[in-house]
C-alpha positions in Angstrom: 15.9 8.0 -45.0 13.4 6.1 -46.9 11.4 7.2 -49.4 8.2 6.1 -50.3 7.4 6.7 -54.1 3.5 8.0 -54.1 2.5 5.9 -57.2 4.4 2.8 -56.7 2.1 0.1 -55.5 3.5 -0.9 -51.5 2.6 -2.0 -48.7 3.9 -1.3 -44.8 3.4 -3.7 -42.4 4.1 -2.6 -38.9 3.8 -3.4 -35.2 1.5 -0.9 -33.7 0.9 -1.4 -29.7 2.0 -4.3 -30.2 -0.2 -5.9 -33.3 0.5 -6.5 -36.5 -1.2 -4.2 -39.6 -1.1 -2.7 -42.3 -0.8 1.0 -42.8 -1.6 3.4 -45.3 1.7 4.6 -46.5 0.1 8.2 -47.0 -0.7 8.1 -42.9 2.8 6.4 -42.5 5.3 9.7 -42.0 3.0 11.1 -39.3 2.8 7.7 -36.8 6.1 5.8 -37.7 7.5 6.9 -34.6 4.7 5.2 -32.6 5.4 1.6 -34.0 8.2 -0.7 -33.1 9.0 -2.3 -36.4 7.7 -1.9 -39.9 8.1 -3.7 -43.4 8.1 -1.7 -46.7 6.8 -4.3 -49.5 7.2 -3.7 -53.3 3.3 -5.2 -53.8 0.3 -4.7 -52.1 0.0 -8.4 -51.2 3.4 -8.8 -48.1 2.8 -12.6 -49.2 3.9 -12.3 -52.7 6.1 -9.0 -51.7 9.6 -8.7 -51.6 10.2 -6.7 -48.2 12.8 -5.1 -46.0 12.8 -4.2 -42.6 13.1 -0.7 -41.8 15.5 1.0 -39.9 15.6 4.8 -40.3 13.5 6.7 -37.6 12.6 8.9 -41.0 10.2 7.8 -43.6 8.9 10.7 -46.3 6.8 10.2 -49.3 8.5 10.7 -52.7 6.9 11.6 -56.0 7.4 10.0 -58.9 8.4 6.3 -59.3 11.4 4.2 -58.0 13.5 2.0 -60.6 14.6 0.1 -58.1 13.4 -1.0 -54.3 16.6 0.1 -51.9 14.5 -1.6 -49.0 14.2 -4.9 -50.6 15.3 -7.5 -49.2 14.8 -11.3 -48.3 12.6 -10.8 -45.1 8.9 -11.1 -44.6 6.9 -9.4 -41.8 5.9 -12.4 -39.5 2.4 -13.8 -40.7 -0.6 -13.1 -38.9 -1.3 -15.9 -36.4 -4.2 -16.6 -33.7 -3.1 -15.2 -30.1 -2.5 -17.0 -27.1 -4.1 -16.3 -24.0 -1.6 -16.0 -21.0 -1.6 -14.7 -17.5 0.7 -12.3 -16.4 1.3 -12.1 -12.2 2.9 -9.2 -10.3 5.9 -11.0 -7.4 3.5 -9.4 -4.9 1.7 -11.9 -2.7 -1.7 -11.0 -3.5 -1.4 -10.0 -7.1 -4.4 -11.3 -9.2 -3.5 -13.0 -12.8 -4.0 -10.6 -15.6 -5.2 -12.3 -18.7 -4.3 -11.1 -22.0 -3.8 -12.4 -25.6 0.0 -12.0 -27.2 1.1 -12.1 -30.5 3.2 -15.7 -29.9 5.5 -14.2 -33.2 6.2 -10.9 -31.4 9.0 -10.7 -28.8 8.2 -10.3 -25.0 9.1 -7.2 -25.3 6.7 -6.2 -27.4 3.4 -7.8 -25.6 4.5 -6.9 -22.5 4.4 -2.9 -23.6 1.2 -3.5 -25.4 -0.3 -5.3 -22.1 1.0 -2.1 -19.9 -0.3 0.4 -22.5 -3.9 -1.1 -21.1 -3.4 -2.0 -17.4 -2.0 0.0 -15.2 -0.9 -2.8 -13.1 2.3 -3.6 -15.2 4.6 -1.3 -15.3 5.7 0.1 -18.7 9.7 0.0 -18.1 12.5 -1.7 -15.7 10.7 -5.0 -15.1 11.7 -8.4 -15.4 9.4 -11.1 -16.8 10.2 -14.9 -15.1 8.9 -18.1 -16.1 8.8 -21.1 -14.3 11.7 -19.2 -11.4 14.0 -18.5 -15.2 14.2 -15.1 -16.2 12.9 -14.7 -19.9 15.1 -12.7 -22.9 12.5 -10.2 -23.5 13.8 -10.4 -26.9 12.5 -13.3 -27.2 9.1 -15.0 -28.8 6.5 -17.1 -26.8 6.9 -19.2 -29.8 10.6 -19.3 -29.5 10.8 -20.0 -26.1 7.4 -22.9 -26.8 5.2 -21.4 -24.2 2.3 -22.8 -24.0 -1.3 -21.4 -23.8 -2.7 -20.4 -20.4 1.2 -20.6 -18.9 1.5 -17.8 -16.1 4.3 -15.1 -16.4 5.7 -13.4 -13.1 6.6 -9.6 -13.5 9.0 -7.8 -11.1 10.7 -4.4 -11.5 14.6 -4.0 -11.5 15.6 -3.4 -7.9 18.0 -0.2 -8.0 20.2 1.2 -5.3 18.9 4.9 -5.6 21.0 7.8 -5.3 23.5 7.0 -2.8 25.1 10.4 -2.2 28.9 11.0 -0.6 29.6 14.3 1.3 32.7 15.4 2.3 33.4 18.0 4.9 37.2 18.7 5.4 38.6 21.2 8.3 40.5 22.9 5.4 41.2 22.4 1.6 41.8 19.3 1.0 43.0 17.2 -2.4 41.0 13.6 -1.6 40.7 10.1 -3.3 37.6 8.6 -3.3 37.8 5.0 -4.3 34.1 3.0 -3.9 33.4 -1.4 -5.1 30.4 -3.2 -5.0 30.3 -6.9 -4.4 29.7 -9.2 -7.3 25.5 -8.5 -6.4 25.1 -5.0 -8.1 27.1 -3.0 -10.7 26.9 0.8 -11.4 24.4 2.2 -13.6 25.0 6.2 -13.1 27.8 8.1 -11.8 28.2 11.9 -11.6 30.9 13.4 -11.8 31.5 10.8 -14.3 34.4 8.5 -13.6 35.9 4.9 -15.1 34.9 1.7 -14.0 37.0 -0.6 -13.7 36.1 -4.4 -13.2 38.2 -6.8 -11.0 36.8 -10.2 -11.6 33.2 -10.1 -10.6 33.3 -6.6 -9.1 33.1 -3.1 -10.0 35.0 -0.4 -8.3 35.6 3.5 -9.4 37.9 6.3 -8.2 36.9 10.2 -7.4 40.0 12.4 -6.9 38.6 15.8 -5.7 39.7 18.8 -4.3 37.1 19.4 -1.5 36.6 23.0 0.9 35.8 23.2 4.2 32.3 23.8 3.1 31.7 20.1 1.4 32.3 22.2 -2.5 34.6 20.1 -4.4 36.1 20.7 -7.8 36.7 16.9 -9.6 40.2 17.1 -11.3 39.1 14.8 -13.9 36.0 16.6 -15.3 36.6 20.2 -13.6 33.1 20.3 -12.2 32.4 21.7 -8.8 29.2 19.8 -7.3 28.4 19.7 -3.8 28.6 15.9 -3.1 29.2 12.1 -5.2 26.5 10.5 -6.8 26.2 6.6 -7.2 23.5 4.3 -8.6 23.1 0.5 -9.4 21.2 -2.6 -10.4 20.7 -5.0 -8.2 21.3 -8.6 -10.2 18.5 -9.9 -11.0 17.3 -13.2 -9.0 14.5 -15.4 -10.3 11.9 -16.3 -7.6 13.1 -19.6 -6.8 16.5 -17.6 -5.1 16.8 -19.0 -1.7 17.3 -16.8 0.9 20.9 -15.5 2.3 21.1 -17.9 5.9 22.7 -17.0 8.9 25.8 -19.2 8.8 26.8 -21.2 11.9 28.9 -18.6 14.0 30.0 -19.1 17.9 29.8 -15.2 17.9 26.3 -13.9 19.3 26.9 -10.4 17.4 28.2 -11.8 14.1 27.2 -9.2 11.2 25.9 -10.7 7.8 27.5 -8.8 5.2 24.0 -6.5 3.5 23.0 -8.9 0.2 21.2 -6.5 -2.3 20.2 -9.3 -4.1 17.9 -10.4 -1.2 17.1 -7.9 0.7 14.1 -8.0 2.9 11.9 -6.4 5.8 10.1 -8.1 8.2 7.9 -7.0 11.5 11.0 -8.2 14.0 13.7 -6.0 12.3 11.7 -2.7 10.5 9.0 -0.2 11.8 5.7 -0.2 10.3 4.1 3.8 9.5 1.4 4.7 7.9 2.3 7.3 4.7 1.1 10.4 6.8 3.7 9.5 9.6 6.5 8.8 7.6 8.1 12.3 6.5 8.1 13.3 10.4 9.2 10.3 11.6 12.4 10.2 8.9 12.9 13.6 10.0 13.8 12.6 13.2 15.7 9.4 12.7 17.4 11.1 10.7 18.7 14.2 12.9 19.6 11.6 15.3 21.6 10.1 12.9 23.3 13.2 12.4 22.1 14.4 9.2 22.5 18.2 8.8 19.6 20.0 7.2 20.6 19.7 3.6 21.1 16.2 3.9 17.6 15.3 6.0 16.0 17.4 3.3 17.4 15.7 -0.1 16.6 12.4 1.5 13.1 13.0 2.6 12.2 15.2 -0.8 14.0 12.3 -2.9 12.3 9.0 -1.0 8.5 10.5 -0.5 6.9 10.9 -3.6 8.0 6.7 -4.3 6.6 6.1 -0.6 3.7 8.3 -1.2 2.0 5.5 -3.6 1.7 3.0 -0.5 -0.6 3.5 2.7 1.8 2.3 4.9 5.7 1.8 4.7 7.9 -0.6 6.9 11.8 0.4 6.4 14.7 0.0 8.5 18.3 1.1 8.5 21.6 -0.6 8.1 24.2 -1.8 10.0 26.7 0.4 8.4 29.2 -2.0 8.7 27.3 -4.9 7.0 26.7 -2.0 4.7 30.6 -1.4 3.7 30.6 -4.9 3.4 28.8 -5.1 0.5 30.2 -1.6 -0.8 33.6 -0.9 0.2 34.3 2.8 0.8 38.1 3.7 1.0 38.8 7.5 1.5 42.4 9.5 0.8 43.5 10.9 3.5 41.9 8.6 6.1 38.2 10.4 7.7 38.0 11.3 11.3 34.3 10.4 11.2 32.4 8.2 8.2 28.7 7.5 8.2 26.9 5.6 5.6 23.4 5.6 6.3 21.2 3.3 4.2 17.3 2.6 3.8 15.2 -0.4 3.1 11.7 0.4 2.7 8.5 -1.1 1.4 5.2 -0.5 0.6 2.5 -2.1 2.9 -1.1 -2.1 1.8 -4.3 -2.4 4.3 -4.7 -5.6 3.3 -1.7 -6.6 4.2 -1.5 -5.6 7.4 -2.1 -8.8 9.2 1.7 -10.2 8.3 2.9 -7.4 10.6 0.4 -7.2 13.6 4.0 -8.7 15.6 5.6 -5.4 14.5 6.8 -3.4 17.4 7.2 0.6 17.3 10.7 1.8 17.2 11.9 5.5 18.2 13.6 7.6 15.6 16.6 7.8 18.0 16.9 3.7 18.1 18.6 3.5 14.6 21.3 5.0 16.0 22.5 1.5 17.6 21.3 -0.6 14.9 23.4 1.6 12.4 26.2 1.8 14.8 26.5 5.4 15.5 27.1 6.6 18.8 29.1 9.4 19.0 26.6 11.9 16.8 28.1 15.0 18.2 31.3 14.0 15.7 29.3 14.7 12.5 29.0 18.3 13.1 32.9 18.9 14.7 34.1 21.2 12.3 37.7 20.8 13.2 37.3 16.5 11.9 37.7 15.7 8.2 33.9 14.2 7.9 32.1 11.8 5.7 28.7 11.4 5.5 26.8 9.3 2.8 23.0 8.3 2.5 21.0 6.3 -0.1 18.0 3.5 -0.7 16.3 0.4 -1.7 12.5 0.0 -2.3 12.3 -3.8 -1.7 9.9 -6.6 -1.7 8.2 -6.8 1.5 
């Protein structure tokens, strides 16, 4: 904790929505919270001061004097210095340039937040800043990096696989290994129940051993838990805008399967369906049953995926071919299923204007993913007397 004597001269300099100033070290206890950083000086002048960076998330005044500054230290706040005007560009193709004045002394970080904190265009957290098709350390400085006035900065948010949830419906009781990798393009960001990961060059992959009843409850032996399915997330690496696209490689097969790429997943009018929001909750519905998705299932996933979908007027998504899917995430299950499906959603938001890129797009019935994900035998998923597998999850993309 620091303490801040009331009649030694001082003087705090912080970095408040992202500027530099001073503060009144009487005001400081009630708004520290708020600022990112903050210098306690011995003097009232920070230019003649001996200061220290401060690190507690407590700061209280003290009465009486101090014989000594515990904070001092051989560091000066960062000197005021004239802004720089840059422009800051959304990935979307008809994003305008936001200008706006950073602190080239103040990490990206920083003047990104304070540039959210006024325009609701840039989003506050999980985004990626990319300069010239690099992706910028937001712990870095303009000045560090020697930006120059009126460059242009691309943001982007982190693409995350969403809640990917497991099932599993035995005919009995049944002690089960789950064992799940992802390809060197993603690595787990939340797991529940927890579990190690364990990394194998540039993979991930993590082990579940459950004890599972006929009605899909299962106890994990590690934790003791009883949930009602597995949860998965991850991050998608990060590609810079310059990332060429995955191509189809030469094949004399005329139904050769890419393995799915997370890294550059896409949508377009020949592949996807095109809705607009108020048609999309029915028409998942549907796909969805005749994918074989019992009612708890169709529920989670509409419930979970509509509020993001809601901010768009229209969405295009498709499904995947679940065996490009496994591709890319590897299931392997302990005893060996009767019947796994791994359902999986790209969507993307598609506004008004937009609408001309996908005046090609043709109207696909609920009940046509069922080919395209490669489930044909639907009456399977609810055959009580099969050890079943069912899994579902998501990827906003970039349309």
């Amino acid at each position: 904790m620091f303490r801040i004597p009331e009649q030694q001269p001082l003087s705090i300099q912080a970095i408040f929505d992202g500027e530099l100033a001073e503060i009144d070290p009487r005001l400081f206890p009630f708004i520290h919270d708020t600022v990112d950083k903050y210098w306690i000086c011995d003097t009232l002048s920070a230019e003649e001061a001996s200061c220290g960076i401060a690190s507690s998330n407590t700061v209280s005044v003290a009465s009486g004097s101090a014989t000594s500054s515990p904070w001092a230290m051989a560091t000066r706040p960062p000197p005021r210095r004239e802004g720089m005007n840059l422009y800051f560009k959304s990935h979307r193709r008809d994003a305008k340039a936001i200008a706006f004045n950073v602190n080239p002394d103040l990490p990206f970080s920083t003047n990104f937040r304070a540039l959210a904190s006024r325009n609701q265009d840039a989003p506050m957290m999980h985004y990626r800043l990319i300069r010239n098709g690099e992706i910028i350390d937001t712990e870095e400085t303009p000045q560090s990096l020697g930006v120059k006035k009126g460059e242009t900065i691309i943001f982007r948010p982190d693409a995350t696989v969403r809640k990917p949830v497991i099932y599993l419906f035995p005919p009995h009781d049944l002690e089960v290994s789950v064992q799940l990798a992802l390809s060197d393009e993603w690595r787990f960001s939340t797991l529940y129940p927890m579990a190690p990961i364990k990394t194998i060059g540039n993979t991930q992959q993590i082990k579940w051993k459950v004890f599972v009843h006929p009605d899909g409850i299962m106890r994990d032996k590690h934790s003791g838990v009883d949930v009602a399915y597995l949860f998965w997330e991850a991050n998608v690496k990060v590609y810079t805008m310059d990332t060429p696209p995955v191509s189809r490689p030469a094949s004399p097969f005329q139904n050769h399967k890419l393995p799915f790429s997370p890294r550059v997943a896409t949508l377009g009018p020949s592949d996807s369906v095109l809705l607009q929001i108020e048609s999309v909750a029915a028409y998942l519905d549907q796909a969805l049953l005749a994918l074989g998705l019992h009612t708890e299932a169709r529920t989670s996933f509409i419930t979970y995926w509509l509020p993001d979908m809601q901010r768009h007027k229209n969405i295009a998504l498709r499904f995947l071919d679940q065996d490009s899917y496994s591709a890319a995430a590897p299931l392997e299950i302990t005893p060996t299923p009767d019947v796994i499906s791994r359902i999986f959603m790209l969507f993307c938001g598609v506004e008004d204007e937009e609408l001309q890129v996908w005046e090609n797009a043709t109207y696909k019935a609920p009940h046509a993913w069922n080919e395209v994900v490669g489930i044909l035998d639907v009456d399977s998923l609810s055959n009580a007397q099969l050890f079943r597998v069912l899994e579902w999850g998501g990827l906003e993309v970039v349309c």
